[in-house]
PLY file of the C-alpha trace (Angstrom):
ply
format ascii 1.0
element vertex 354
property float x
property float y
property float z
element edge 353
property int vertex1
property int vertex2
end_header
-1.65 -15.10 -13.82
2.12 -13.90 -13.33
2.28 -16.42 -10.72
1.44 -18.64 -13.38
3.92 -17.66 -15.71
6.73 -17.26 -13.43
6.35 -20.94 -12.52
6.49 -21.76 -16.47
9.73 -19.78 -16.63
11.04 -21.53 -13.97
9.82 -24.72 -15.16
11.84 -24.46 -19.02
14.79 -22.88 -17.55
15.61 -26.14 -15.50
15.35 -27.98 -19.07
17.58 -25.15 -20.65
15.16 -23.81 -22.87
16.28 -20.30 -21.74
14.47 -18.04 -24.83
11.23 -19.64 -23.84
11.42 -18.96 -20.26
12.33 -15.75 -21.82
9.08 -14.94 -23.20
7.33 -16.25 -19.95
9.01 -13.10 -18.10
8.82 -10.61 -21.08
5.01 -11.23 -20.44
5.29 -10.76 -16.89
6.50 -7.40 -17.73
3.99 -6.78 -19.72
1.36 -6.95 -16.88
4.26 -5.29 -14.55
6.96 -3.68 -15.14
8.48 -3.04 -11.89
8.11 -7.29 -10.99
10.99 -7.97 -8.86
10.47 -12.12 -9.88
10.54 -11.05 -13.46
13.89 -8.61 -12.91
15.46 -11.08 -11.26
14.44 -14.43 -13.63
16.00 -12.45 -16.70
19.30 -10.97 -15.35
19.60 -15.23 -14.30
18.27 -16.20 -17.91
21.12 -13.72 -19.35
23.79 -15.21 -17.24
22.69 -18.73 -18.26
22.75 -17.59 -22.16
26.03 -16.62 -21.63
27.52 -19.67 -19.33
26.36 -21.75 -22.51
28.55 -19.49 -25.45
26.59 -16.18 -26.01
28.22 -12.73 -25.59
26.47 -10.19 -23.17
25.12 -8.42 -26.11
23.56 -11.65 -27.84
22.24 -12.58 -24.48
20.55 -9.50 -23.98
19.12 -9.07 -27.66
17.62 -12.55 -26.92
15.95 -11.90 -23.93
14.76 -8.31 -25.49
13.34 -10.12 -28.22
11.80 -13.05 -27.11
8.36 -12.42 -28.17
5.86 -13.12 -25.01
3.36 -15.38 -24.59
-0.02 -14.89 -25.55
-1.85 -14.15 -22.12
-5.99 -13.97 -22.61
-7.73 -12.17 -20.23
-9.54 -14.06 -17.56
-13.42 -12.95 -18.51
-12.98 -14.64 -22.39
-11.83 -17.65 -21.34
-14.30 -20.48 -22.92
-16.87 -22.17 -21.38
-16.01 -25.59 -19.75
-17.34 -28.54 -21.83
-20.00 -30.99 -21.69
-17.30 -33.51 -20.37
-15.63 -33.09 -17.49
-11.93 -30.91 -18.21
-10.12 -32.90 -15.88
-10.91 -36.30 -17.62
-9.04 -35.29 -20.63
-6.07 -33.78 -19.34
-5.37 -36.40 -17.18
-6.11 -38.75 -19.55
-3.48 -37.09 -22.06
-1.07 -36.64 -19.23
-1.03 -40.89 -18.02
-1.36 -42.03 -21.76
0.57 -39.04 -23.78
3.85 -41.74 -24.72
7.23 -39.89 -23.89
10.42 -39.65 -25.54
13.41 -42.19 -24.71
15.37 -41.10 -22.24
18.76 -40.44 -23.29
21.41 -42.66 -21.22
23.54 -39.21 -20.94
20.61 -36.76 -19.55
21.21 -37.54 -16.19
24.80 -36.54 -16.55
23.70 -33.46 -18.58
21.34 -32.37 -15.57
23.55 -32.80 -13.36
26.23 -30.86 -15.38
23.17 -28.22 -15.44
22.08 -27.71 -11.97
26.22 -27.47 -11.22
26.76 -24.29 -13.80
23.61 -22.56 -12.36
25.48 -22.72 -9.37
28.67 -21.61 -10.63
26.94 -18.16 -12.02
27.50 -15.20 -10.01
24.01 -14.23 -7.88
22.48 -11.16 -8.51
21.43 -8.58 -6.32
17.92 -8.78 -8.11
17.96 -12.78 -7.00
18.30 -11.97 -3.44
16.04 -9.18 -3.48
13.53 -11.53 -4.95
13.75 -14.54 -3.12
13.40 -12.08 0.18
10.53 -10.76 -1.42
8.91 -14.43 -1.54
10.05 -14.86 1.69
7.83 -11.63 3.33
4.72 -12.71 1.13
5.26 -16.19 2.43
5.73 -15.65 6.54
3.60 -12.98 6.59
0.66 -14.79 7.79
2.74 -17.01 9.95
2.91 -20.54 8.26
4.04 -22.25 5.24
2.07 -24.84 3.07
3.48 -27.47 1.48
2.77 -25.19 -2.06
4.65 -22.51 -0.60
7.65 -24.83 0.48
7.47 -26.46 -2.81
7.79 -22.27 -4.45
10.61 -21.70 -1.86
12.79 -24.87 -2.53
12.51 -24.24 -6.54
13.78 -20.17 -6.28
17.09 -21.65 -4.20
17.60 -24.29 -6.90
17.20 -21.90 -9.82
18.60 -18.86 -8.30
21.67 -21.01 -5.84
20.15 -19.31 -2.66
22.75 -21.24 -0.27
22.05 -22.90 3.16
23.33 -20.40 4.94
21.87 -17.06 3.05
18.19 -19.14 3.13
19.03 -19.37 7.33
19.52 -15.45 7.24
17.19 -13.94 5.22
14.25 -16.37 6.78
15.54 -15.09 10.03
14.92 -11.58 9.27
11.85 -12.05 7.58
10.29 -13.75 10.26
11.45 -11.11 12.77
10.25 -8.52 10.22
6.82 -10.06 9.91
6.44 -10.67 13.76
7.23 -7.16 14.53
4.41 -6.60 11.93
1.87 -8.38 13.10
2.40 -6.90 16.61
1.30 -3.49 15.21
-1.87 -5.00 13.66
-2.92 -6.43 16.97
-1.67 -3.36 18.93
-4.41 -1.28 16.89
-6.88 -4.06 17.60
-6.04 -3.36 21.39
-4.24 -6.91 21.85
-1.28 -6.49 24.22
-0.46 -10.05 24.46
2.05 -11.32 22.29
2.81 -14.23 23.35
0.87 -15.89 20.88
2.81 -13.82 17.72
5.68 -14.76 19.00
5.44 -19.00 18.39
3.63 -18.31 15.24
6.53 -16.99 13.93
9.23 -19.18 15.52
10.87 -16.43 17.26
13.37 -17.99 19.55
14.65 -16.89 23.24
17.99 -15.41 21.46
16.09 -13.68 18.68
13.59 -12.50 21.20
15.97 -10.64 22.52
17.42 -9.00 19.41
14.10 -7.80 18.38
13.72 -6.17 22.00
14.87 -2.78 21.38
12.76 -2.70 17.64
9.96 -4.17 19.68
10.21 -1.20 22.05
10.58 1.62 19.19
7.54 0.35 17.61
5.36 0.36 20.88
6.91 3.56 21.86
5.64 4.49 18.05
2.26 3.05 18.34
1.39 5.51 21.62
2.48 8.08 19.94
0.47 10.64 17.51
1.79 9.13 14.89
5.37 7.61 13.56
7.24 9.78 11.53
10.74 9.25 9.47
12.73 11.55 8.45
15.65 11.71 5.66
18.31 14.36 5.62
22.11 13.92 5.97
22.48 17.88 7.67
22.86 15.99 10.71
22.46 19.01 12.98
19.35 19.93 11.21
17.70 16.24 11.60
18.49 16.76 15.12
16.46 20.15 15.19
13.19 18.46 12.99
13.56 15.26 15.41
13.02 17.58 18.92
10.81 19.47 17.39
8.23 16.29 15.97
9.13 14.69 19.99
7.99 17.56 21.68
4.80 17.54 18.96
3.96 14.02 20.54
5.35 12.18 17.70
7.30 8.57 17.60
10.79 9.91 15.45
13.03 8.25 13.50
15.62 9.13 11.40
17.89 8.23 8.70
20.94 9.58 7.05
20.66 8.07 3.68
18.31 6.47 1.77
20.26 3.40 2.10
20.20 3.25 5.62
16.13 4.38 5.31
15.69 1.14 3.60
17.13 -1.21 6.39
14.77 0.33 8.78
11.77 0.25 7.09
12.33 -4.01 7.20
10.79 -3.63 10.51
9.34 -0.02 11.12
6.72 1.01 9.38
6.11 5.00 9.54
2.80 6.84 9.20
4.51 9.53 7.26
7.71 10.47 5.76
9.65 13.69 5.29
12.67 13.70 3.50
15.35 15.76 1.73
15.60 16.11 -1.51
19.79 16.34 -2.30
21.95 13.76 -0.51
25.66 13.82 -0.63
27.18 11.24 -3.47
27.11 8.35 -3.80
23.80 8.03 -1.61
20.93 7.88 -3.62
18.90 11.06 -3.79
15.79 12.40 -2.70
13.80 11.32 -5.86
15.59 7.87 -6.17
14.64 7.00 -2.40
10.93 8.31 -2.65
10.52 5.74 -5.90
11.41 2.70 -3.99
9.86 3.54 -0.96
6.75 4.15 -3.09
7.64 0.52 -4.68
6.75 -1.10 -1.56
3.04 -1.80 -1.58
2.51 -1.40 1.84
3.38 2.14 1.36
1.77 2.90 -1.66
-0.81 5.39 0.45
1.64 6.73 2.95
2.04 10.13 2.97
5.44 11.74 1.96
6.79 15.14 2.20
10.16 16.47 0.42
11.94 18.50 2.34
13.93 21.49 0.06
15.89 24.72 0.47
14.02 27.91 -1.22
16.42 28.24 -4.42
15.12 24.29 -5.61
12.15 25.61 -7.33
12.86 22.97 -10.57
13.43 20.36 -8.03
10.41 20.86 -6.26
8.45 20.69 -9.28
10.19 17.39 -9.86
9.11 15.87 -6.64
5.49 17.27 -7.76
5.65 15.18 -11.09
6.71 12.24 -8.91
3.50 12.37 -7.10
4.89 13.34 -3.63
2.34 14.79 -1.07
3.88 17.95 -0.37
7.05 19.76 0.25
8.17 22.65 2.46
11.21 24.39 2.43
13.93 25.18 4.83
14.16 26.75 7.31
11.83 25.06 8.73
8.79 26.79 10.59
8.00 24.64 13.64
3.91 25.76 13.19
3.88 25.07 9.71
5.65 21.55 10.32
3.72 20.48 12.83
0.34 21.60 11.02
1.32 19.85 7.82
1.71 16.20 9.89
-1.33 17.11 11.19
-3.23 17.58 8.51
-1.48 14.96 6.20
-2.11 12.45 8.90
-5.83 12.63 9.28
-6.33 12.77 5.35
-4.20 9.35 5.31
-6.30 7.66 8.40
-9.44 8.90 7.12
-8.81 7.49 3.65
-7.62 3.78 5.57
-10.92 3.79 7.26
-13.10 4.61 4.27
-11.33 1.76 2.36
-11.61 -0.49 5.63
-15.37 -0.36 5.13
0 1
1 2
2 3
3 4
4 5
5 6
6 7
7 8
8 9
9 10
10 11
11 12
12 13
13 14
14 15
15 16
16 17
17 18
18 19
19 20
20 21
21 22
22 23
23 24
24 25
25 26
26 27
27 28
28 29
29 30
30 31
31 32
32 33
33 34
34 35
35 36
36 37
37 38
38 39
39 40
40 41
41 42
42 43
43 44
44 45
45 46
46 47
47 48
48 49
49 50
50 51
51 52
52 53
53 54
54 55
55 56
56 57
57 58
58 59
59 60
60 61
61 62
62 63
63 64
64 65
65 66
66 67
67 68
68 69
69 70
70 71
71 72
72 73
73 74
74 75
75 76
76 77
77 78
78 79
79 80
80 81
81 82
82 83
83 84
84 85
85 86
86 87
87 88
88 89
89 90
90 91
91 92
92 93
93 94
94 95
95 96
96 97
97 98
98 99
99 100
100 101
101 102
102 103
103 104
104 105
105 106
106 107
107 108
108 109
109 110
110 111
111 112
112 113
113 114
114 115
115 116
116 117
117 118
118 119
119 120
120 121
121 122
122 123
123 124
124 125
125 126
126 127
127 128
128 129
129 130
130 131
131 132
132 133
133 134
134 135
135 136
136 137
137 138
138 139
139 140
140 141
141 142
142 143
143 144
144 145
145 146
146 147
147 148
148 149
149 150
150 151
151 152
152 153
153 154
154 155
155 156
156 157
157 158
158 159
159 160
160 161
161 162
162 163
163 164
164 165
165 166
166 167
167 168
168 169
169 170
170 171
171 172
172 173
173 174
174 175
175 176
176 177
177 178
178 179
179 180
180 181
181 182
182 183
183 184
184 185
185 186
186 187
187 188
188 189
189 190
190 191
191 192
192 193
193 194
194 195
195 196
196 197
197 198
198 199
199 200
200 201
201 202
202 203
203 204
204 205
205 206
206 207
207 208
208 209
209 210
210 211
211 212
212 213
213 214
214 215
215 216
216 217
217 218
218 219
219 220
220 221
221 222
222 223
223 224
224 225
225 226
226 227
227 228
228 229
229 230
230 231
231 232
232 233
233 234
234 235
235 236
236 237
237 238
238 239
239 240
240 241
241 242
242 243
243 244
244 245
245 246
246 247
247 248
248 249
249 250
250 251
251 252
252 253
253 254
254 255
255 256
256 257
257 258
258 259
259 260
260 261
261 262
262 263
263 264
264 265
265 266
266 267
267 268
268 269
269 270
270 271
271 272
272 273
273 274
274 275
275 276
276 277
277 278
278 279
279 280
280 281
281 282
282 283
283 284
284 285
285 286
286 287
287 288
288 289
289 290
290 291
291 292
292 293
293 294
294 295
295 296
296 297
297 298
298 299
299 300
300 301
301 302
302 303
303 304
304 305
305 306
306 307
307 308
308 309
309 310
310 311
311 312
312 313
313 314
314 315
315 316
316 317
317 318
318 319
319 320
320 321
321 322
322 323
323 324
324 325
325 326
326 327
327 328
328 329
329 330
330 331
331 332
332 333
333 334
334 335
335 336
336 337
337 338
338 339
339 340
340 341
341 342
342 343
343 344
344 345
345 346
346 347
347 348
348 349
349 350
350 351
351 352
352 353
């Protein structure tokens, strides 16, 4: 369904009917508020509004209050008829007569398709068309639908030649270096394979080689573990200690910086600190994207927090976090609460695996 509508929006922005494509995303939200497509399609709509003679404000009250589109839910949709549905609609679509073309439309999208590229990108557009990217290469191939969804986001959104080169390149790195830990667990060693289903080239090979290695070095471990805390001296401590425990460690002095690695490591658990030196994002900020990312939706996270953050640690509670513990850090207590965090988590993947 939002896959559905999404395509609509597309579909009447290219024509310039912005507040319609408008209500096409405002009932994407509806079903999801957090839709990175959606985000993205209406910070683009806004900018369009605006090319075309609306202020920021009047742009934004229109997207705010288009009205969506009615969306009925899948079980009350009516019964086919007696007659075959796909007679009719073709029917209507070969013999419905269409409006004279006007000998200056051409011109007028042309003049279109060269504004959209004149508007500044968003962050959110990036962000989205990498997100199409994952879902797309994550299996490995692309089908000719899938090409048809990835040429349409660069025309709407001005994804250039070169960004599309990079952010493919990462993805498919990103999903290789996936895939290797799903056949790892399946005891596959040979990755040969993996590595011409997702294109990866001699040169690339080799810049994946040391991620390739952390992962493996990961995957025979107890468990991967990453931890967040810009006391530098202090990760340093937690890092020997989780090493010695027989854990895979990695660490991260921002949230920022968290995010870059988890494009290609994926840890079993997380324990991070809760107040990060501005302008990094904090604690909170980091565990709600992380948490955004559906592959982690079940992986377990721990804040990390001194003993005088009592409000704060109820905070992280309210967020939904799996646990804190509080600095200093006990080594027994540490190690016991990975432990036991850890086996709850794999026992709950195997229960849903059956």
């Amino acid at each position: 369904m939002i896959s559905e509508l999404l395509r609509n929006a597309d579909k009447v922005i290219k024509v310039g009917n912005y507040e319609e494509a408008m209500r096409f995303i405002n009932s994407v939200f509806d079903l999801d508020q957090k839709n990175v497509y959606a985000k993205a399609y209406k910070e683009r709509i806004i900018s369009l509004l605006e090319l075309h003679g609306a202020s920021k404000e009047e742009a934004e009250r229109i997207a705010a209050q288009a009205k969506p589109v009615a969306v009925p839910p899948e079980p009350e949709k009516p019964a086919p008829p007696k007659t075959p549905p796909s007679a009719p609609v073709v029917q209507k679509e070969v013999t419905q007569p269409q409006p004279p073309v006007k000998k200056d439309e051409p011109k007028k999208a042309a003049s279109e398709s060269k504004h959209v590229r004149q508007i500044k990108r968003s962050p959110a557009a990036l962000e989205a068309y990498r997100t199409l990217m994952m879902d797309i290469w994550k299996d490995g191939s692309i089908t000719d639908e899938e090409q048809a969804r990835v040429d349409s986001m660069r025309d709407t959104f001005a994804i250039t030649q070169d960004e599309h080169q990079v952010i493919e390149k990462e993805v498919r790195a990103a999903s290789y270096l996936t895939a290797i830990r799903s056949e790892w667990r399946k005891g596959i060693t040979n990755f040969d394979p993996l590595r011409k289903k997702y294109k990866i080239l001699d040169q690339e090979q080799i810049a994946i080689e040391p991620k390739l290695f952390q992962l493996l070095q990961s995957l025979q471990a107890n468990g991967s573990v990453l931890v967040l805390d810009d006391d530098e001296p202090f990760l340093q401590i937690v890092k020997d200690i989780l090493t010695e425990g027989g854990y895979y460690c990695f660490t991260s002095t921002s949230g920022e910086e968290a995010l870059q690695l988890l494009d290609t490591m994926t840890p079993d658990i997380v324990l991070c600190d809760i107040n990060f030196t501005k302008p990094n994002m904090s604690g909170f900020a980091f565990y709600e994207k992380f948490r955004s990312l559906d592959k982690f939706l079940t992986t377990p996270f721990i804040f990390l927090s001194g003993l005088d953050q009592e409000v704060l640690i109820r905070t992280g509670k309210k967020l939904g976090a799996d646990d804190y513990l509080t600095k200093p850090i006990d080594t027994e207590m540490l190690l016991a609460t990975i432990e036991g965090k850890l086996r709850r988590s794999r026992e709950l993947r195997r229960n849903m695996d059956i």
